[in-house]
Backbone bond lengths (Angstrom), bond angles and torsions (degrees), N, CA, C in turn:
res aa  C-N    CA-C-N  psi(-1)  N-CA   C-N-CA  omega(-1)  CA-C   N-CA-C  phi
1 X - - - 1.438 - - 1.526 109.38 -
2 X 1.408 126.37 122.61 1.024 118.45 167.02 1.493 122.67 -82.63
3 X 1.917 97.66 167.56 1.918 93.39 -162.93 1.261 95.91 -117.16
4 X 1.226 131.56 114.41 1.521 125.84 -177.96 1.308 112.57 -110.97
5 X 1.774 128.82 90.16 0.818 127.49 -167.73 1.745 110.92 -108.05
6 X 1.639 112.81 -36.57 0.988 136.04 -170.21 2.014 122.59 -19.15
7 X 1.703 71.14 -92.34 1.645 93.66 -165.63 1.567 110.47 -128.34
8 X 1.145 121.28 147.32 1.684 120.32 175.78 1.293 106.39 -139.01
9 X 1.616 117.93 124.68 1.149 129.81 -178.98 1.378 121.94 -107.11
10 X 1.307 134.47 103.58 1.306 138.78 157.69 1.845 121.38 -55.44
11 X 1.525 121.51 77.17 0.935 100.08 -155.44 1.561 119.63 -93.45
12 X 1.265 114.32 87.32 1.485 119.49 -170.13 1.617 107.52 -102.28
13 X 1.616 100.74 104.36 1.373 117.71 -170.44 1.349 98.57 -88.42
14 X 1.146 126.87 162.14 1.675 142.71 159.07 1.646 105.34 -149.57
15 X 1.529 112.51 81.68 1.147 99.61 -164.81 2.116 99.76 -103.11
16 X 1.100 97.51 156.43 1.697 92.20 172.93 1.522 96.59 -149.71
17 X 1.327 97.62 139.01 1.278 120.45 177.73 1.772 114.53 -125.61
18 X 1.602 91.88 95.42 1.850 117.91 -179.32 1.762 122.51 -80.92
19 X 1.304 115.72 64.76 0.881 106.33 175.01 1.607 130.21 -75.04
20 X 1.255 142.16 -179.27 1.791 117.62 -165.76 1.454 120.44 -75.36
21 X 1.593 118.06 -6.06 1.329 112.49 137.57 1.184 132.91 -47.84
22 X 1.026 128.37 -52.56 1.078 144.72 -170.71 1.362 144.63 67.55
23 X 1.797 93.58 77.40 1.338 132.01 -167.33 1.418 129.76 -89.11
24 X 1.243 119.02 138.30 1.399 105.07 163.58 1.424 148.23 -178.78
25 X 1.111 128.44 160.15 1.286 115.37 -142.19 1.904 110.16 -124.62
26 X 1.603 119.71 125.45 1.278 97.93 177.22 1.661 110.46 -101.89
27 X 1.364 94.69 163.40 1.655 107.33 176.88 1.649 111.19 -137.77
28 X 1.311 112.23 112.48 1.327 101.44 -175.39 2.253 100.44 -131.73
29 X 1.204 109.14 100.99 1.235 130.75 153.19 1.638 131.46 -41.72
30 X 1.092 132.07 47.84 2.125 115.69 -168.97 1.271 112.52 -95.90
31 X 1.509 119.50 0.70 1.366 111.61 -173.47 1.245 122.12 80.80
32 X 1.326 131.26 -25.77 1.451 151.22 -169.84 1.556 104.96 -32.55
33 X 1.390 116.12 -46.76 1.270 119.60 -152.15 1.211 108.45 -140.06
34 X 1.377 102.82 44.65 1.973 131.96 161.32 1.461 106.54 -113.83
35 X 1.589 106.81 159.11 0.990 110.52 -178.17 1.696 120.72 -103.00
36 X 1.331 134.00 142.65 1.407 131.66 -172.30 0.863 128.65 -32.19
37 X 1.241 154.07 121.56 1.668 141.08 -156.48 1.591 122.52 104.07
38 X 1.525 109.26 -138.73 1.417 108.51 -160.78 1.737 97.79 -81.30
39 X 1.226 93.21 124.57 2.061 111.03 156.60 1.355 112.79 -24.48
40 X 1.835 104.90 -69.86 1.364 92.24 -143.61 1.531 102.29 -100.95
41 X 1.109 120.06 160.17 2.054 139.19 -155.04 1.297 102.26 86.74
42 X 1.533 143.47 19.80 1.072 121.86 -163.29 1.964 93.67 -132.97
43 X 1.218 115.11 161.80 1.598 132.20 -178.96 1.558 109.98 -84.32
44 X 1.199 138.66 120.07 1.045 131.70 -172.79 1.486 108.42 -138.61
45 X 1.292 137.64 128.72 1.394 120.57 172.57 1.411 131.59 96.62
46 X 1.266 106.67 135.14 2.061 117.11 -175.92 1.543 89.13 -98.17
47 X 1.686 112.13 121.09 1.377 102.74 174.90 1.827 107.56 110.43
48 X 1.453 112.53 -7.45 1.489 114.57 169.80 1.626 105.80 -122.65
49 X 1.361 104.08 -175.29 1.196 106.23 -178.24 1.882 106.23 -170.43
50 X 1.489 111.05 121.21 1.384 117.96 -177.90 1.460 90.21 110.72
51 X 1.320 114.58 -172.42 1.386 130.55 177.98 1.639 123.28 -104.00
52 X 1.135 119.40 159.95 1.683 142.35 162.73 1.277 102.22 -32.28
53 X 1.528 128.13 105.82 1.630 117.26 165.73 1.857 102.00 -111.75
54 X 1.343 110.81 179.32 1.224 104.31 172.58 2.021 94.67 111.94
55 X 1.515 79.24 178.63 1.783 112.92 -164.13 1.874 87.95 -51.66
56 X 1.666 113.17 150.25 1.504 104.84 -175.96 1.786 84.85 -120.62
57 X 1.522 103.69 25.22 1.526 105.51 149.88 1.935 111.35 -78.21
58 X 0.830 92.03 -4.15 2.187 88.36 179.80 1.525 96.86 -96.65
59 X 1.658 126.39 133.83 0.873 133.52 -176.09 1.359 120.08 -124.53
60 X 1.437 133.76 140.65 1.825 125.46 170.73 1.309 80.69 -81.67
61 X 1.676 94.84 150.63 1.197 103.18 168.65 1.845 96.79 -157.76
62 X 1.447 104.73 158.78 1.674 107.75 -173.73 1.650 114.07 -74.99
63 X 1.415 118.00 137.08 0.869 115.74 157.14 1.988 96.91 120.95
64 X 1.495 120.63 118.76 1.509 123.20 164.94 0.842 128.35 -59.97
65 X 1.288 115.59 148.01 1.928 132.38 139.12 1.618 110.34 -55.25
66 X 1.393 117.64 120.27 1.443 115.59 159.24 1.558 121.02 -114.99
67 X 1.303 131.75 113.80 1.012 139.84 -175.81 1.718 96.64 -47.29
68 X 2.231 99.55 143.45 1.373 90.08 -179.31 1.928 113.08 -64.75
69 X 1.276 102.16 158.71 1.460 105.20 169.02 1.326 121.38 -51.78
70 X 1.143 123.66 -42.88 1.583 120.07 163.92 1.601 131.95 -55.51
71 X 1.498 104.76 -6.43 1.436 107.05 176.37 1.964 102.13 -99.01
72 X 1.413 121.61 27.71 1.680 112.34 -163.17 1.479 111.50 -12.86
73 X 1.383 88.36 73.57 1.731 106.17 172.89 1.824 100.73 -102.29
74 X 0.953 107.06 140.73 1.646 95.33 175.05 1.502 106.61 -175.40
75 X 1.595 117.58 109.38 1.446 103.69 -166.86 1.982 87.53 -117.30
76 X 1.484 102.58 129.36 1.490 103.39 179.63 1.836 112.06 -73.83
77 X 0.981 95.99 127.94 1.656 112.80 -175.84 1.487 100.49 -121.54
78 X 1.482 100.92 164.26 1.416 145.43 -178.20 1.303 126.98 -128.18
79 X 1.395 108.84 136.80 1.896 113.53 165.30 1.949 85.99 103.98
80 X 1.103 107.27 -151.37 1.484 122.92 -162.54 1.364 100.76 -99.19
81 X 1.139 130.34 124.60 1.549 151.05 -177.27 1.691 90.60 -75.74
82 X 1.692 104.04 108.64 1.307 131.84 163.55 1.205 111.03 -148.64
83 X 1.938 111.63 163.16 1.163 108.11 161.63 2.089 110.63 -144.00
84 X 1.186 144.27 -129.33 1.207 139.13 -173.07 1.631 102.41 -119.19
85 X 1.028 126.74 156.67 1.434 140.40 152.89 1.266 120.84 -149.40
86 X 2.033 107.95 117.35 1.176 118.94 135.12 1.531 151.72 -47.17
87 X 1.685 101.36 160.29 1.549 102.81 -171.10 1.982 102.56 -68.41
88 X 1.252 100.88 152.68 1.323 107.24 173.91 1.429 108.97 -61.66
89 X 1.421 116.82 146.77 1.744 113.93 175.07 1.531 98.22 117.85
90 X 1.838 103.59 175.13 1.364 103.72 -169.08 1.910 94.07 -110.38
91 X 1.410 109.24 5.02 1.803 99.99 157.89 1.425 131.47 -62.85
92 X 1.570 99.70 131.65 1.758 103.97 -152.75 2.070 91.40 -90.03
93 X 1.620 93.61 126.95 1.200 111.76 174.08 1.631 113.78 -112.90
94 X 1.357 140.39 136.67 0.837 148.28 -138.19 1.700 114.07 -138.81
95 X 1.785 108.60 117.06 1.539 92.08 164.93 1.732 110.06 -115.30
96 X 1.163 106.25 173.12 1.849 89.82 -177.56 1.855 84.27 -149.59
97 X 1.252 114.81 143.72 1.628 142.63 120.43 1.424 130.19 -115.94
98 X 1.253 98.97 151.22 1.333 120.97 164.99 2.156 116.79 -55.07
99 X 1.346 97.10 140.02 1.512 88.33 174.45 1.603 103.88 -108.77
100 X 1.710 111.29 158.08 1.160 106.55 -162.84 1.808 106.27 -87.30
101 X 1.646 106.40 14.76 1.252 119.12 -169.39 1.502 116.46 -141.36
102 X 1.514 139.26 115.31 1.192 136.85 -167.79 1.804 75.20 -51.61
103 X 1.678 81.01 162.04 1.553 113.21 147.20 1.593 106.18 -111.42
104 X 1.652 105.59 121.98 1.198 102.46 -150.36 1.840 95.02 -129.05
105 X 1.287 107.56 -21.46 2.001 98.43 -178.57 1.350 97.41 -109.84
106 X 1.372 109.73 -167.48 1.330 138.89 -153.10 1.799 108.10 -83.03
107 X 0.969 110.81 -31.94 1.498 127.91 -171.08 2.021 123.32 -116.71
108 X 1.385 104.71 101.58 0.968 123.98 156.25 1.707 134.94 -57.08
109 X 1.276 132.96 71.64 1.489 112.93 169.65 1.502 115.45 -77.73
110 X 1.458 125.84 153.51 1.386 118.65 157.94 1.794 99.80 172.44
111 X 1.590 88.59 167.25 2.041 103.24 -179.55 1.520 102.83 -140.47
112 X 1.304 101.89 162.34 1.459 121.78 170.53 1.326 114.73 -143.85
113 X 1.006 108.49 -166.31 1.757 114.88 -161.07 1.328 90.77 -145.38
114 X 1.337 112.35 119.01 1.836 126.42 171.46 1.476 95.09 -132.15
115 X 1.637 94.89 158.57 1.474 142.77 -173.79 1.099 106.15 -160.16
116 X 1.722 133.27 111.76 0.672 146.09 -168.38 1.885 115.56 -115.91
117 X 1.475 115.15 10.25 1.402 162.35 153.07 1.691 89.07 61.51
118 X 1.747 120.34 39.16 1.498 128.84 -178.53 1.401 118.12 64.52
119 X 1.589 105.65 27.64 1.746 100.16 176.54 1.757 87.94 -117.29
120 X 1.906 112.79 115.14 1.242 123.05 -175.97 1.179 110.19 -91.86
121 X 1.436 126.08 24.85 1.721 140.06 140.68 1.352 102.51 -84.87
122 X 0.878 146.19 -9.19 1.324 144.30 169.55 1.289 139.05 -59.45
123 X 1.280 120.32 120.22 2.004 125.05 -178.00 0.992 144.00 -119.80
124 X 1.389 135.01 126.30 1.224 124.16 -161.19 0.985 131.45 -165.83
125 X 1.469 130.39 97.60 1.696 140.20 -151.98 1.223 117.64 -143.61
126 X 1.784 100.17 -156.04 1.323 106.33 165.41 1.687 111.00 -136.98
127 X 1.166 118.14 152.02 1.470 125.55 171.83 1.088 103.63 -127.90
128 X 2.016 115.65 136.10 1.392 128.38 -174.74 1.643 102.20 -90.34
129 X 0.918 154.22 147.05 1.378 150.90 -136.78 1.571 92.91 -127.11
130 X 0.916 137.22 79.18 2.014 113.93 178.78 1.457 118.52 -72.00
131 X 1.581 130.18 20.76 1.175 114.75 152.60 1.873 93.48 -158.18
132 X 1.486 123.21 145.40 1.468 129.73 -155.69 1.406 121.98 -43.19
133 X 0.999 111.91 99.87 0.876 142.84 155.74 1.960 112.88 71.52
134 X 1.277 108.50 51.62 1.433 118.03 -140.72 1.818 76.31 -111.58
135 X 1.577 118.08 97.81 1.336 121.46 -165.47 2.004 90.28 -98.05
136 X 1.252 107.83 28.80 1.637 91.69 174.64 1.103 138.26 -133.57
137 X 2.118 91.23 10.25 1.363 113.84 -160.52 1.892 103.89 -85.04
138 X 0.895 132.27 125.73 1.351 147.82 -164.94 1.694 94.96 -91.58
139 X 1.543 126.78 -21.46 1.365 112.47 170.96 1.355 134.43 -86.42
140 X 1.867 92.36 7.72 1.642 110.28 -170.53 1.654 122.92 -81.86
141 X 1.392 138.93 141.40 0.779 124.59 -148.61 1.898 114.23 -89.32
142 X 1.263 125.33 120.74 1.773 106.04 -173.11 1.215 108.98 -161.22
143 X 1.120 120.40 172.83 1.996 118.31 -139.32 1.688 91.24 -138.09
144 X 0.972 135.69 122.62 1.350 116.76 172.04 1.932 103.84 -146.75
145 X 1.243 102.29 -177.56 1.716 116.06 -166.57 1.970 100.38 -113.59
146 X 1.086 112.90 110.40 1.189 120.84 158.94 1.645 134.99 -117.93
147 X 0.861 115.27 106.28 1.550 132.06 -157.57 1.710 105.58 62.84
148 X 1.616 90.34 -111.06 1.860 90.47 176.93 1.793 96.09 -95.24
149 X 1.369 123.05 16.05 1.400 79.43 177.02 1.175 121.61 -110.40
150 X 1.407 138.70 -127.68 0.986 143.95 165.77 1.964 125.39 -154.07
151 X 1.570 113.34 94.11 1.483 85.97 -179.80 1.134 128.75 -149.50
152 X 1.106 143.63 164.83 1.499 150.40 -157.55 1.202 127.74 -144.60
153 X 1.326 119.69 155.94 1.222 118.35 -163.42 1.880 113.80 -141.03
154 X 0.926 131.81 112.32 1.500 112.18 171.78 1.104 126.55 -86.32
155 X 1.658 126.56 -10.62 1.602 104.43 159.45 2.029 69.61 -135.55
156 X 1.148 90.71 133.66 1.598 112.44 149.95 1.327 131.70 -56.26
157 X 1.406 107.68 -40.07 1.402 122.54 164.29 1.376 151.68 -44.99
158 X 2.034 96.55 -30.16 1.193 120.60 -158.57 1.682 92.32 -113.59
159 X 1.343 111.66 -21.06 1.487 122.10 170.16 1.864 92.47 71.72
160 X 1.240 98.22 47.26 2.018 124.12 174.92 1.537 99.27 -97.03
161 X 1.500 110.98 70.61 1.536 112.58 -151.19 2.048 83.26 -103.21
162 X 1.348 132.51 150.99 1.434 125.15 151.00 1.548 94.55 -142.79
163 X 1.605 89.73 135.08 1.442 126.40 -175.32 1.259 126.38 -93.55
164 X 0.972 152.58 106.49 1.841 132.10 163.20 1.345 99.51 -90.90
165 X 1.188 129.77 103.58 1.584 114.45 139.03 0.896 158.27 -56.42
166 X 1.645 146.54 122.59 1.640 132.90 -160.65 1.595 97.87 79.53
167 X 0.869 126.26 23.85 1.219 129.13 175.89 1.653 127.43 -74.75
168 X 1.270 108.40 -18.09 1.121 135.67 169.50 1.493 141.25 174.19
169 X 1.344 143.40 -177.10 1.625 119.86 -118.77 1.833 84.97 -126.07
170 X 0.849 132.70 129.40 1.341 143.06 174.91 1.709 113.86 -53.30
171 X 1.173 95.52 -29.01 1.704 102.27 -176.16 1.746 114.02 -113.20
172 X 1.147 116.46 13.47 1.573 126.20 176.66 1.589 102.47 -140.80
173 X 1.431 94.31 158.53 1.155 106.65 -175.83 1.597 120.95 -93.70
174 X 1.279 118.19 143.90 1.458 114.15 -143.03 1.772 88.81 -119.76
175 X 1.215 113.51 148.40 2.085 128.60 133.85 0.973 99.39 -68.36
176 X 1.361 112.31 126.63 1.771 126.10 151.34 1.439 115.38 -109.18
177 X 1.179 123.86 83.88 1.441 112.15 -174.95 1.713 108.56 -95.20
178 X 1.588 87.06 153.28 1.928 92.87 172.88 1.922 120.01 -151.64
């Protein structure tokens, strides 16, 4: 039986990718319209395409992320209010899809919704993949929530790491915008 105490991710992407055309593409992830249980084999998302691969430690599970009220964040959704949960611990577990749209310019916007359920070993983000779906490349660029902080990186490689610390509360659920 697994123990999923850890972390819970609401993963509501809005990602756009502005290159000097000025193009762009949305992706929005909530889980809404997955089924209870294991992530990956499953369809998730307006803006992907193929199925959930990755660790079948990531779980749907009932019940949302609500951004705090002070951020008037509020994206209207549909279907059954869910979101993901990881294994307890600071071992990095991984889900991956395909998007139904290169990311193709220079500039990334997007947010998610973390709960990190007050364990400040705890992680939980996103990583942009720069070649299919290759969840192991350490030079890829991705932003994620660890305990209270918050951090990201655009090439992994170059160790071009920026941090906020105290950035947010280990036991509430946070906006991460980028």
């Amino acid at each position: 039986m697994k123990t999923k105490v850890s972390r819970s991710i609401a993963l509501t992407i809005l990602t756009t990718a502005i290159p000097l055309s000025v193009q762009s593409a949305t992706f929005i992830v909530d889980f809404n319209d997955a089924t209870l249980g294991d992530l990956p084999g499953q369809s998730s998302g307006s803006g992907t395409t193929g199925n959930w691969g990755g660790s079948n430690d990531i779980d749907v599970v009932a019940g949302d992320l609500v951004a705090p009220g002070s951020t008037n964040y509020a994206i209207t959704q549909s279907g059954t209010a869910q979101s993901i949960q990881g294994p307890s611990g600071s071992n990095s577990r991984k889900a991956n899809i395909a998007l139904s749209t290169a990311l193709t310019g220079t500039t990334i916007w997007g947010s998610y919704l973390v709960n990190l359920n007050n364990n400040t070993s705890g992680r939980g983000g996103i990583q942009f993949n720069t070649s299919a779906l290759s969840d192991t490349s350490a030079q890829d660029p991705r932003i994620f929530a660890l305990g209270t902080s918050v951090q990201g990186w655009l090439d992994g490689s170059t160790g071009a790491e920026v941090t906020a610390a105290t950035a947010m509360t280990a036991s509430a659920t946070s906006l991460v915008l980028f």
